[in-house]
Biopython code that builds the backbone (N, CA, C, O; Angstrom):
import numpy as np
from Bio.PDB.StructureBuilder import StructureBuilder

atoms = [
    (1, "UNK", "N", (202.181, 173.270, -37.663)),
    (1, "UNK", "CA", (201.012, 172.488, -37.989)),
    (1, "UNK", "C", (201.401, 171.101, -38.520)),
    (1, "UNK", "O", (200.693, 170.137, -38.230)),
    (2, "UNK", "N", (202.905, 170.903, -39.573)),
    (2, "UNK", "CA", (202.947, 169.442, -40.108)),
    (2, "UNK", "C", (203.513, 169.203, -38.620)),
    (2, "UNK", "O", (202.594, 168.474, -38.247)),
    (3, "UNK", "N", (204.137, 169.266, -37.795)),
    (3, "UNK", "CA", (204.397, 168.902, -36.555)),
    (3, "UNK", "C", (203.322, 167.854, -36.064)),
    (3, "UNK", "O", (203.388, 166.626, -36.011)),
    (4, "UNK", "N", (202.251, 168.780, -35.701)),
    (4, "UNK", "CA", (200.838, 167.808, -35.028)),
    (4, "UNK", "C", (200.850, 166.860, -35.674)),
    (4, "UNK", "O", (201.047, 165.725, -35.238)),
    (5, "UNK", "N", (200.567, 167.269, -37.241)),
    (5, "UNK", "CA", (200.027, 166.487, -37.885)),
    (5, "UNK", "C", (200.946, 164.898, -38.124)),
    (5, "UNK", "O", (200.405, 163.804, -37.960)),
    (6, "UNK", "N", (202.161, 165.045, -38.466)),
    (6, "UNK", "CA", (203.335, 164.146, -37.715)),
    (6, "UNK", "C", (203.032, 163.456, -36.556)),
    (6, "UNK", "O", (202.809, 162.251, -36.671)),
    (7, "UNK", "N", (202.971, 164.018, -35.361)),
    (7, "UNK", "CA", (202.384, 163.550, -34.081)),
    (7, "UNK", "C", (201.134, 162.862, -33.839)),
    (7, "UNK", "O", (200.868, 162.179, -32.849)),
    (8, "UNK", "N", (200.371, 163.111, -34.863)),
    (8, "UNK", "CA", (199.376, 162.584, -34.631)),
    (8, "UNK", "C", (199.358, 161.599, -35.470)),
    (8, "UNK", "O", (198.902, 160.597, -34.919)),
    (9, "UNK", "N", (199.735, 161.367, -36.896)),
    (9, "UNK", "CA", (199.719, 159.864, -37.589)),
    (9, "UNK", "C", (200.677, 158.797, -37.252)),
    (9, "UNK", "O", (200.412, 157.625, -37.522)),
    (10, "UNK", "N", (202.400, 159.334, -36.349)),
    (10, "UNK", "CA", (202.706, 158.569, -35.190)),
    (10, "UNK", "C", (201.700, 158.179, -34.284)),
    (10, "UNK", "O", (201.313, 157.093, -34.714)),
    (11, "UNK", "N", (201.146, 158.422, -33.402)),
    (11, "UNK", "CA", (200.225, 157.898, -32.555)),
    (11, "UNK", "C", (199.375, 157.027, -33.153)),
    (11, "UNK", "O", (199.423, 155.868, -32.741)),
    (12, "UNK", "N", (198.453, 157.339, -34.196)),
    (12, "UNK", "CA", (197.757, 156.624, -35.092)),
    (12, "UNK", "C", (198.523, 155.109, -35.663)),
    (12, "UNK", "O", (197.902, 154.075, -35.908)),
    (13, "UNK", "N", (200.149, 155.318, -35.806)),
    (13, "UNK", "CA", (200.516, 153.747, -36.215)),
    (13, "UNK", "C", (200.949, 152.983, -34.765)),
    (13, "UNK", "O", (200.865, 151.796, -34.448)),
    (14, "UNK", "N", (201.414, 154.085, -34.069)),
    (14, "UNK", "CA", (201.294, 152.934, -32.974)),
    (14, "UNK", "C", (200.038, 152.449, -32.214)),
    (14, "UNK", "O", (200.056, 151.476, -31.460)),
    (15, "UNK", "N", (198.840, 153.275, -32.495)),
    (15, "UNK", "CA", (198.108, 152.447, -31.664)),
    (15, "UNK", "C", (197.715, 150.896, -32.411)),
    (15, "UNK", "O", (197.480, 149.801, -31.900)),
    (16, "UNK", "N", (197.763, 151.354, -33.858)),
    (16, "UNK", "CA", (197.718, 150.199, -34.479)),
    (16, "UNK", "C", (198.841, 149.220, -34.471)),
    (16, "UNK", "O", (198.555, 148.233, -35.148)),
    (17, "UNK", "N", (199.843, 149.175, -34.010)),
    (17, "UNK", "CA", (200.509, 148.478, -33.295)),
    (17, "UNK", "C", (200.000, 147.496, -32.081)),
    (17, "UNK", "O", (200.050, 146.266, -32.113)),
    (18, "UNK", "N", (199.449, 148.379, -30.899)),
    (18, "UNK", "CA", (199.101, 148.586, -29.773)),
    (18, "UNK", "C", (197.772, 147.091, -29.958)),
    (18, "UNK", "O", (197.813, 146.018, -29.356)),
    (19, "UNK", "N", (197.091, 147.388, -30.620)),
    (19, "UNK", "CA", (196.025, 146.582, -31.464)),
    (19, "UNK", "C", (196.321, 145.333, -32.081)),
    (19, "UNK", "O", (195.746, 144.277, -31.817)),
    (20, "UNK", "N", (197.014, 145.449, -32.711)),
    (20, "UNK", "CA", (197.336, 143.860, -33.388)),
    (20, "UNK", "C", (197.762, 143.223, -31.911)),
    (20, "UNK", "O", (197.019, 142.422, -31.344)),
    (21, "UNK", "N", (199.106, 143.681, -31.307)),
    (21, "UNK", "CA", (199.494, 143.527, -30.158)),
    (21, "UNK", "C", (198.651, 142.414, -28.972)),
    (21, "UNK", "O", (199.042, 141.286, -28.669)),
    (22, "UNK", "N", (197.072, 143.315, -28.299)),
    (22, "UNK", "CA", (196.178, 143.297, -28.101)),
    (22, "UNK", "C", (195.488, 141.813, -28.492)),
    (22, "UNK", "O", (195.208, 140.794, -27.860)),
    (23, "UNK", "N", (195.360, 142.303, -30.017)),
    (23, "UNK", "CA", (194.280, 140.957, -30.849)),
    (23, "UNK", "C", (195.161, 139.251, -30.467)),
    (23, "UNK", "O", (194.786, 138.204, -30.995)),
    (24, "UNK", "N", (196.024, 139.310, -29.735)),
    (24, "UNK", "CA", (196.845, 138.274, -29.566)),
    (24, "UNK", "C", (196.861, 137.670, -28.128)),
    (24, "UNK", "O", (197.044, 136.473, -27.907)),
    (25, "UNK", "N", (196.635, 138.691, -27.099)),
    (25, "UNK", "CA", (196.318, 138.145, -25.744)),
    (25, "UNK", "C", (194.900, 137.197, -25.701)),
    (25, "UNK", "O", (194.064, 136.936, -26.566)),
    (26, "UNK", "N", (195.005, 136.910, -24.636)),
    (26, "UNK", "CA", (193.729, 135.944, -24.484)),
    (26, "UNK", "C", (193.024, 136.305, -22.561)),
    (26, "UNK", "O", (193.831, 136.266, -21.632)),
    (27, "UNK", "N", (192.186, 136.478, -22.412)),
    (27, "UNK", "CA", (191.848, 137.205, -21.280)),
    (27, "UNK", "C", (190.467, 136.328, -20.960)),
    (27, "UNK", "O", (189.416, 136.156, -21.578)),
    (28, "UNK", "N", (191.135, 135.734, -19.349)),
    (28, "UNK", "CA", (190.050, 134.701, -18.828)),
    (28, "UNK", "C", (189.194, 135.618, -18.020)),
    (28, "UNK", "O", (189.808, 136.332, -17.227)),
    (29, "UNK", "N", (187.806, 135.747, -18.070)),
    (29, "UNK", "CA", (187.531, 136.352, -16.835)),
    (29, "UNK", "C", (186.465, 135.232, -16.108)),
    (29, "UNK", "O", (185.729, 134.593, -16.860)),
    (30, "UNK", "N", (186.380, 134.964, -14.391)),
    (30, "UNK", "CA", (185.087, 134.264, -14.179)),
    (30, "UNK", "C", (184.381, 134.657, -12.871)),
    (30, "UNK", "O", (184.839, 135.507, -12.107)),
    (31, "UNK", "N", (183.464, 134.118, -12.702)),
    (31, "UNK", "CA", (182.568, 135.132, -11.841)),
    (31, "UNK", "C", (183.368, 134.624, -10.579)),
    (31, "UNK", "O", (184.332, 133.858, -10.549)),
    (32, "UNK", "N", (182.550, 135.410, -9.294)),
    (32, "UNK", "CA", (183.196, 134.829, -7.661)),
    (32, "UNK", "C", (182.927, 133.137, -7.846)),
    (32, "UNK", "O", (183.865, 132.483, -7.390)),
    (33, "UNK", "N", (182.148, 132.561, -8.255)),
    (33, "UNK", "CA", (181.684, 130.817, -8.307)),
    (33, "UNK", "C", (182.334, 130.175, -9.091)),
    (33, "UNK", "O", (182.374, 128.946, -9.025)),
    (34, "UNK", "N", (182.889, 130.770, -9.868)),
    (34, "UNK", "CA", (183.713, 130.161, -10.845)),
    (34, "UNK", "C", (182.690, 129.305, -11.588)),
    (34, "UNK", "O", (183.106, 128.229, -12.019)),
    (35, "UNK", "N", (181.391, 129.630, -11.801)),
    (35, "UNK", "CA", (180.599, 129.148, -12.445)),
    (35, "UNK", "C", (180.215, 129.542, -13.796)),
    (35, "UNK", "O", (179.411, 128.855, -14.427)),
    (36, "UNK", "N", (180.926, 130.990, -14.466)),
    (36, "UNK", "CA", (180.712, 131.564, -15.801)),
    (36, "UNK", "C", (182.051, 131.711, -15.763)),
    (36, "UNK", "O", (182.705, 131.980, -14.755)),
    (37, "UNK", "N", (182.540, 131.505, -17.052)),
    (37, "UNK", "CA", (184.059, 132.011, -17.342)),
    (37, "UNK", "C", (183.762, 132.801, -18.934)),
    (37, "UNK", "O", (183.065, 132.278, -19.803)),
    (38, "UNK", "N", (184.278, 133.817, -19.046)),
    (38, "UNK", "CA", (184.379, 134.519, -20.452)),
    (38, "UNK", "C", (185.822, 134.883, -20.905)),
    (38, "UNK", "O", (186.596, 135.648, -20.330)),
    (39, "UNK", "N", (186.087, 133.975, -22.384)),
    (39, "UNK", "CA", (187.360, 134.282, -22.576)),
    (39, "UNK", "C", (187.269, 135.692, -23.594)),
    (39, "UNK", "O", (186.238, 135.814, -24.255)),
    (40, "UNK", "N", (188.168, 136.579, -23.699)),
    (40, "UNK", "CA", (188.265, 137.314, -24.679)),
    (40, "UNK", "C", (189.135, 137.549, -25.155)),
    (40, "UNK", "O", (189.987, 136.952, -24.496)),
    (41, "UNK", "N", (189.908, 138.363, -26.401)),
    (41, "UNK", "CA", (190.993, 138.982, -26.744)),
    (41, "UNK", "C", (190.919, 140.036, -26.053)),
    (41, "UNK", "O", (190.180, 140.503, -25.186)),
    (42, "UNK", "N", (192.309, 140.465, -26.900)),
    (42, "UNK", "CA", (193.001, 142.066, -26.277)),
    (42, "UNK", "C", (192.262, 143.351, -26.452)),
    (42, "UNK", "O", (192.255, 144.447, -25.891)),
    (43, "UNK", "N", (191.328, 142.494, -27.964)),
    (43, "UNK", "CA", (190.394, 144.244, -28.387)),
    (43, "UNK", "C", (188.810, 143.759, -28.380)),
    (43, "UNK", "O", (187.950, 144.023, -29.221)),
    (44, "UNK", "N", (188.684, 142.942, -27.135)),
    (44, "UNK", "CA", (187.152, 142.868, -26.077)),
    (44, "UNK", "C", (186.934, 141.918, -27.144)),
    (44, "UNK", "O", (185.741, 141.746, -26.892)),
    (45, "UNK", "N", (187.170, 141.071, -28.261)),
    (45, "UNK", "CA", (185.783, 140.536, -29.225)),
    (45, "UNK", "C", (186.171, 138.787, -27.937)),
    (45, "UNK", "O", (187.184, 138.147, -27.655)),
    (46, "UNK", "N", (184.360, 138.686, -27.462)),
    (46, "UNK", "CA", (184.377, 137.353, -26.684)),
    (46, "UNK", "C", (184.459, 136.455, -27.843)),
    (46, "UNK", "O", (183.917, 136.575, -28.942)),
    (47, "UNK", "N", (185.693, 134.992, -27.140)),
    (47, "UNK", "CA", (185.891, 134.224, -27.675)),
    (47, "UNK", "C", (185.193, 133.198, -27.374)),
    (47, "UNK", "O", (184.596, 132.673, -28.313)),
    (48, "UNK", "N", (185.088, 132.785, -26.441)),
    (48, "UNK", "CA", (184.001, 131.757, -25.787)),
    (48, "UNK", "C", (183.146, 132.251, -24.140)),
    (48, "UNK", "O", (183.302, 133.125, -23.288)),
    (49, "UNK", "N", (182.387, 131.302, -24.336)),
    (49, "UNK", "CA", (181.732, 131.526, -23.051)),
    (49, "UNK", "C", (181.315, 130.408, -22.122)),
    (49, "UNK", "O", (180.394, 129.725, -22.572)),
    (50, "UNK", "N", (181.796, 130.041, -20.870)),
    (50, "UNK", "CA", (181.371, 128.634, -20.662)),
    (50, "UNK", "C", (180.455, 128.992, -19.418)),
    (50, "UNK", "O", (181.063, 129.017, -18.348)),
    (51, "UNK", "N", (179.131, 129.267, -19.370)),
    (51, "UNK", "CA", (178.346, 128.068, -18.013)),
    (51, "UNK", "C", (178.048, 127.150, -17.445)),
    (51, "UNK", "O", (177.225, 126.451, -18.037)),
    (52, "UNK", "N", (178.370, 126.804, -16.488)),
    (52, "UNK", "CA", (178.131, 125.910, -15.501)),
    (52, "UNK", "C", (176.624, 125.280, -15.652)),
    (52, "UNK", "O", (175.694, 126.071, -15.487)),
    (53, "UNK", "N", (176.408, 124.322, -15.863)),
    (53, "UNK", "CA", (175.061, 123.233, -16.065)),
    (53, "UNK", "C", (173.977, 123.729, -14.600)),
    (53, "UNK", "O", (172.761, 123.880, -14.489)),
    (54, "UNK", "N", (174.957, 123.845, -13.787)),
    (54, "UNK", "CA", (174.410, 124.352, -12.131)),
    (54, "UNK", "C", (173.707, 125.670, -12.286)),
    (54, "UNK", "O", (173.530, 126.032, -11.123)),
    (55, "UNK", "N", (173.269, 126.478, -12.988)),
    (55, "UNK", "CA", (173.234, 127.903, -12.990)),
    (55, "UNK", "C", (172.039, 128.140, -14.008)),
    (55, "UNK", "O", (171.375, 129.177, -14.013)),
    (56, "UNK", "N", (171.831, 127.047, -14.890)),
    (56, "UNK", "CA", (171.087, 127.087, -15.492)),
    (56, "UNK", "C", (168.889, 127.141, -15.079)),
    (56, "UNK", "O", (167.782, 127.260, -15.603)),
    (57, "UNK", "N", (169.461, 126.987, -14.063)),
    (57, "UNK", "CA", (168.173, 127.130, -12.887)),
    (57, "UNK", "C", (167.788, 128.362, -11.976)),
    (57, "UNK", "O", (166.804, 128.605, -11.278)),
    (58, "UNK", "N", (168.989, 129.062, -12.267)),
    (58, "UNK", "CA", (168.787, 130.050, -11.028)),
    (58, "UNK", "C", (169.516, 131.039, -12.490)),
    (58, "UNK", "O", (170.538, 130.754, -13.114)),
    (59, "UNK", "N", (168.667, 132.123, -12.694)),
    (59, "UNK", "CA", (168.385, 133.393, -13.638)),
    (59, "UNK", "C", (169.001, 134.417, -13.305)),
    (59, "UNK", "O", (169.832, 135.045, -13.961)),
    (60, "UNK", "N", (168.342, 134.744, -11.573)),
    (60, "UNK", "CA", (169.964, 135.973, -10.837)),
    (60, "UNK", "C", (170.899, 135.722, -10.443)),
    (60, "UNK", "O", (171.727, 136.611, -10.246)),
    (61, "UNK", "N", (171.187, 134.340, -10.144)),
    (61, "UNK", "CA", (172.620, 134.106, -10.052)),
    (61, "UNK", "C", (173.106, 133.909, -11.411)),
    (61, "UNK", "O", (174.291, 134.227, -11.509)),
    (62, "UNK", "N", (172.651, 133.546, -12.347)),
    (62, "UNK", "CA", (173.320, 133.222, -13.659)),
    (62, "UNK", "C", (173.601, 134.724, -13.618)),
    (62, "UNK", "O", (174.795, 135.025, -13.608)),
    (63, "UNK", "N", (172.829, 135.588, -13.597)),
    (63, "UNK", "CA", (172.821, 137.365, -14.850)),
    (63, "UNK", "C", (174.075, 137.845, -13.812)),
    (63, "UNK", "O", (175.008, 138.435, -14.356)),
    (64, "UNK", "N", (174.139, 137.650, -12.512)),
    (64, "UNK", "CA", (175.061, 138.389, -11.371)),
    (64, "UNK", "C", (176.259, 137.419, -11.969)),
    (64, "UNK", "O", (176.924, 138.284, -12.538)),
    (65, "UNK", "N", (176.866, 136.348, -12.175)),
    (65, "UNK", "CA", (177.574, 135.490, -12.801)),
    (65, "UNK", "C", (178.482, 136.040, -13.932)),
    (65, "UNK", "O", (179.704, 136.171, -13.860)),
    (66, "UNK", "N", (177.524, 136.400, -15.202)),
    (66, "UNK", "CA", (177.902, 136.920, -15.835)),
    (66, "UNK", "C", (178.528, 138.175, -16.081)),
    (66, "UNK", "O", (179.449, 138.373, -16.874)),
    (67, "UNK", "N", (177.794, 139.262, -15.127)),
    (67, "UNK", "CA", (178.305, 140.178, -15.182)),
    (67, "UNK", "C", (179.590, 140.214, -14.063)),
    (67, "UNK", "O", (180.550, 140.916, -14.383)),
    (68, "UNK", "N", (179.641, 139.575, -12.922)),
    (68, "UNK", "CA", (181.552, 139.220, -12.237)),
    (68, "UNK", "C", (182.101, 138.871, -13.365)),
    (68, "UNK", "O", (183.047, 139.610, -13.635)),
    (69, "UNK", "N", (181.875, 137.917, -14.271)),
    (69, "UNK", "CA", (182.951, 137.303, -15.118)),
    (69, "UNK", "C", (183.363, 138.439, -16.519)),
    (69, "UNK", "O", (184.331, 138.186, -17.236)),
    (70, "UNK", "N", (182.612, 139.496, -16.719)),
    (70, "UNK", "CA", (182.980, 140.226, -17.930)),
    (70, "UNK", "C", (183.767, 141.029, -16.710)),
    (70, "UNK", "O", (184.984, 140.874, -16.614)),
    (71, "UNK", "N", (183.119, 141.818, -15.855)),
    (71, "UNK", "CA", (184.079, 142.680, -15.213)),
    (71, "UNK", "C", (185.596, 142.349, -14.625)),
    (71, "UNK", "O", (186.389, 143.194, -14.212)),
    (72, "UNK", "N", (185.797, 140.982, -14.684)),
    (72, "UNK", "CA", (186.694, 140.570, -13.965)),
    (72, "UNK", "C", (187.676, 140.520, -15.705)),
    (72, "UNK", "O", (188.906, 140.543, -15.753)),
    (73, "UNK", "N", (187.249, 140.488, -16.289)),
    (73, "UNK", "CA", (187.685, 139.996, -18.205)),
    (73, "UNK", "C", (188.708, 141.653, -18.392)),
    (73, "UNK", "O", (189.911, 141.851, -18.561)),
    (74, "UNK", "N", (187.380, 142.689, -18.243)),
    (74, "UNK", "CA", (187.946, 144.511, -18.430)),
    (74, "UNK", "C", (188.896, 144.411, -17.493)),
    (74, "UNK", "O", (190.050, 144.470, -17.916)),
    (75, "UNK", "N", (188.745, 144.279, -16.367)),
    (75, "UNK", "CA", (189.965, 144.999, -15.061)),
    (75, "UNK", "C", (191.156, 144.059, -15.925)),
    (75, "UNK", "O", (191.979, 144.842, -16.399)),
    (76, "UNK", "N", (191.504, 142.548, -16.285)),
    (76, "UNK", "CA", (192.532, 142.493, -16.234)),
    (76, "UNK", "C", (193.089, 142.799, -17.856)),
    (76, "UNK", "O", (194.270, 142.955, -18.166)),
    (77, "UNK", "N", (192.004, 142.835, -18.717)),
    (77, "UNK", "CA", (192.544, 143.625, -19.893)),
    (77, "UNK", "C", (192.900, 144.921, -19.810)),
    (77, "UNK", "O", (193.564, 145.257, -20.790)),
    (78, "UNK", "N", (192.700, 145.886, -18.931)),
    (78, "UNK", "CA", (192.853, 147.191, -18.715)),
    (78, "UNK", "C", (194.381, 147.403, -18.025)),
    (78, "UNK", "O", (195.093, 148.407, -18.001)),
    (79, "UNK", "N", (194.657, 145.671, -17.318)),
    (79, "UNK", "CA", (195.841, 146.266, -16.608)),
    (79, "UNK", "C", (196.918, 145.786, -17.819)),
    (79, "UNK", "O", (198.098, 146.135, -17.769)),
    (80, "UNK", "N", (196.361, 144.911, -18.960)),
    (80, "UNK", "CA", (197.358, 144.312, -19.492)),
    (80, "UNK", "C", (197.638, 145.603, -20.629)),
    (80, "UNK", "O", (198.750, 146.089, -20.834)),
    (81, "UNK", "N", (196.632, 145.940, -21.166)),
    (81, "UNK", "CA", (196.746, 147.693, -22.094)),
    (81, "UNK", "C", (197.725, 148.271, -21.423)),
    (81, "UNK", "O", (198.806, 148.418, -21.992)),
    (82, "UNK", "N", (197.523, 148.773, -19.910)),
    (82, "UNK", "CA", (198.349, 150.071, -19.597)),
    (82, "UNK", "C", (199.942, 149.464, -19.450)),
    (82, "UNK", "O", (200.880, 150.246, -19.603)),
    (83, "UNK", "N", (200.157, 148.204, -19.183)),
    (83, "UNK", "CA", (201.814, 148.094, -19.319)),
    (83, "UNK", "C", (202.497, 147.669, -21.090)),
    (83, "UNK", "O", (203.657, 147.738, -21.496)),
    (84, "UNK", "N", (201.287, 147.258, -21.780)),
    (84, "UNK", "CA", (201.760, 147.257, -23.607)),
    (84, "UNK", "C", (201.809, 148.824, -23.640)),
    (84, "UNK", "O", (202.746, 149.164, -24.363)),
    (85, "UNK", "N", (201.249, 149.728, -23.204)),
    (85, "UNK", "CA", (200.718, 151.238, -23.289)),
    (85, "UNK", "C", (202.361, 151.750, -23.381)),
    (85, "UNK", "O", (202.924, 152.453, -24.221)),
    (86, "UNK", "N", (202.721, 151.277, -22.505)),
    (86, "UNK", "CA", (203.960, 152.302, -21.473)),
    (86, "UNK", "C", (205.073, 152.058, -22.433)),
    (86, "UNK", "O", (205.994, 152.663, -21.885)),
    (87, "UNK", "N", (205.537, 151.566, -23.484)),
    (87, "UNK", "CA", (206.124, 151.682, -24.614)),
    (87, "UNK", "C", (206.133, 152.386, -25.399)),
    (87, "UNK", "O", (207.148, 152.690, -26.025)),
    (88, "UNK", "N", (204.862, 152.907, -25.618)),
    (88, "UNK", "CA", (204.609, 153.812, -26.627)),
    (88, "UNK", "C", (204.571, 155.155, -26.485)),
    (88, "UNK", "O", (203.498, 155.387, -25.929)),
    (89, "UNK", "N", (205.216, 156.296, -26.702)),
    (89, "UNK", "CA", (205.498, 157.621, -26.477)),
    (89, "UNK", "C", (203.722, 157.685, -26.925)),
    (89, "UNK", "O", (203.091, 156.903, -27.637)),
    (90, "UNK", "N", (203.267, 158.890, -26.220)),
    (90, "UNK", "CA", (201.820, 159.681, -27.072)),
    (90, "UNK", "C", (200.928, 158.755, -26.451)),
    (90, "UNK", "O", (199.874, 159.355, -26.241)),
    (91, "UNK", "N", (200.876, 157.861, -26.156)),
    (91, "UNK", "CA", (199.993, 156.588, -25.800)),
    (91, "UNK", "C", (199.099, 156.112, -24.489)),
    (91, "UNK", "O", (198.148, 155.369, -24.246)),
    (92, "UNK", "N", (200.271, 157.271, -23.594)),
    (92, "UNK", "CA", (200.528, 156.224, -22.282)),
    (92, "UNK", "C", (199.198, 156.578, -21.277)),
    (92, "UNK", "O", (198.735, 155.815, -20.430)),
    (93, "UNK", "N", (198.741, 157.863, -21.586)),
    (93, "UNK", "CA", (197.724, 158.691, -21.378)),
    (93, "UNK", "C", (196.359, 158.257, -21.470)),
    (93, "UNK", "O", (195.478, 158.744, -20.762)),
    (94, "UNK", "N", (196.163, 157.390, -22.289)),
    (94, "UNK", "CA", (194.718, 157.037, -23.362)),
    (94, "UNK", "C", (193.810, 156.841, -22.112)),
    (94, "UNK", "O", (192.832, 157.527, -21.815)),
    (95, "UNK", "N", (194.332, 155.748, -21.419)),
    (95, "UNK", "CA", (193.931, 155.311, -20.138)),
    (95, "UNK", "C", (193.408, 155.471, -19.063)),
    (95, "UNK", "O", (192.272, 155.229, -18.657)),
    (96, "UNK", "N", (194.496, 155.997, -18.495)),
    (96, "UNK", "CA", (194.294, 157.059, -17.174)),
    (96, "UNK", "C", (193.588, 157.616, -17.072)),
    (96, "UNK", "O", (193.519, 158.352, -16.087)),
]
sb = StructureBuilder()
sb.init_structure("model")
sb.init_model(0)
sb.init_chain("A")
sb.init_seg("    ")
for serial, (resi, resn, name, xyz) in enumerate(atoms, 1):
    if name == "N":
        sb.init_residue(resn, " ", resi, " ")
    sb.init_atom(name, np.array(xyz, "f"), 0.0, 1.0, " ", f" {name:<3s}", serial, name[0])
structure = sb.get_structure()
């Protein structure tokens, strides 16, 4: 049982590792138009957000805009997690 319990507050400091780690990348994402760009960190908090002056007229292309540019933000934070991931024994899993 102190085994797990070992195993498991290892995991617990490295993810907090994993995290600070994270809080230090910077992650561009922008839509197909390159008309919304959303920057974020490693642990999702958006840092800025820039629209295009052009977009401000058109409501479904803005909302379709926005949502390419966050999804495009996750996929490449997700790929940048799983190779910080692959360091960490207990970790590598979270993901997948």
């Amino acid at each position: 049982m102190f085994d797990k319990l070992k195993q498991f507050n290892e995991m617990r400091k490295q993810a907090e590792v994993l995290q600070n780690m994270l809080s230090a990348e910077e992650i561009i994402g922008s839509s197909a138009n390159n008309l919304v760009k959303i920057t974020m960190d490693g642990n999702q908090n958006i840092k800025s957000v820039f629209v295009d002056d052009n977009l401000m007229s058109n409501k479904s292309l803005l909302e379709e805009s926005i949502k390419e540019a966050i999804d495009e933000s996750n996929k490449k934070l997700r790929a940048i997690m799983m190779s910080k991931m692959g360091g960490f024994s207990g970790l590598g899993n979270l993901l997948g």
